[in-house]
C-alpha positions in Angstrom: 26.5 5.8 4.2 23.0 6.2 3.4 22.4 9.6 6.2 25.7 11.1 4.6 23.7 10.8 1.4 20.5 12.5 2.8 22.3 15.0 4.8 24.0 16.0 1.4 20.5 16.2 0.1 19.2 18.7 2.7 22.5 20.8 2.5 21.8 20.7 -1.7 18.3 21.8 -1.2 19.0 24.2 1.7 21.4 26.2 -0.9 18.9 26.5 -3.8 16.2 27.7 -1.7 18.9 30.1 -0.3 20.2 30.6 -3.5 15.9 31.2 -5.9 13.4 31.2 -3.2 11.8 34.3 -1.5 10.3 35.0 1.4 6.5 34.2 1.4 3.7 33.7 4.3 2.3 30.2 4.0 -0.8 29.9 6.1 1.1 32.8 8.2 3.8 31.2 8.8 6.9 33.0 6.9 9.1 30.8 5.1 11.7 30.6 1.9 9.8 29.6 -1.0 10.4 29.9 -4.8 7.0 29.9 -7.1 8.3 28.7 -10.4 6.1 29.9 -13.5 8.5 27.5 -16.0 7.6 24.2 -14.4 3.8 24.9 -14.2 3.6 25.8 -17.9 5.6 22.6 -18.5 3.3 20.5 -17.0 0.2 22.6 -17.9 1.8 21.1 -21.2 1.6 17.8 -20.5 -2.1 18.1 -19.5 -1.7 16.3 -15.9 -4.6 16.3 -14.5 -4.9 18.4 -11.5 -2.4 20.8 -13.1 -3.9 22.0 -15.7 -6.1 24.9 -14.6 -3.2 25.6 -11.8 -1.7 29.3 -12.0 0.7 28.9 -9.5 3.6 26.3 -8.6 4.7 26.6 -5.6 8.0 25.0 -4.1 9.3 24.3 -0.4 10.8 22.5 2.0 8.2 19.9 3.0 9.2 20.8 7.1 8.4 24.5 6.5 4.8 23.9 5.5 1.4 22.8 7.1 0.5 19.6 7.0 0.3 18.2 3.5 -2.9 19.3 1.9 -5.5 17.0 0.0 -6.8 18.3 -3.8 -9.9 20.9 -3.3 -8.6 22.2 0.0 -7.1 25.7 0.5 -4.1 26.9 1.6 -3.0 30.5 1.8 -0.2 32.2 0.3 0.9 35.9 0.6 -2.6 36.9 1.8 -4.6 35.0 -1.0 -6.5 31.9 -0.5 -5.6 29.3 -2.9 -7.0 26.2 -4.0 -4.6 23.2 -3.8 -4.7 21.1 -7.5 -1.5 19.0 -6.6 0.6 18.6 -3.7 3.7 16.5 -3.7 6.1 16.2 -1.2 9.9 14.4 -2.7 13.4 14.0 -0.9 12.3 16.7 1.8 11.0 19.1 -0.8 7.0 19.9 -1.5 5.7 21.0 -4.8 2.5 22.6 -4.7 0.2 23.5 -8.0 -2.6 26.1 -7.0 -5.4 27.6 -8.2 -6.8 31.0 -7.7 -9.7 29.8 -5.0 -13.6 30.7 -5.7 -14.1 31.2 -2.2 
């Protein structure tokens, strides 16, 4: 019962990144992606720390990405390195807050 749940999961998030994302080149690697202005500005908000200086929420499927990222490093998106401030994988999804980088 519990695979039919997760399998329901991937299909759910398989059709909104279908549905919102874009294509985008992630370390140049293309994949569908959706950078999502609300939910940074939501939790620029809140003040979480990490976040707050963030000008870009990025969000994809945790299997098309590099490997997960630690605070400081950079990744690059579209051409433009980025600074990661947050990166949190959930139920086979990543949410990534960057920050233009000063490199």
């Amino acid at each position: 019962m519990a695979g039919q749940f997760w399998d329901m999961v991937a299909a759910d998030l398989e059709i909104f990144l279908t549905t919102f994302g874009k294509e985008h080149r992630v370390e140049g690697k293309t994949i569908v992606a959706i950078f999502d202005e609300h939910a940074l500005r939501e939790r620029q908000g809140g003040s979480e720390l990490g976040v707050a200086e963030s000008s870009l929420m990025l969000f994809a499927k945790v299997e098309d990405l590099p490997k997960q990222r630690i605070p400081g490093s950079n990744l690059n998106v579209d051409g433009v390195e980025y600074t990661v401030d947050d990166w949190t994988p959930e139920d086979g999804m990543a949410r990534i807050a960057l920050s233009a980088s000063t490199v």
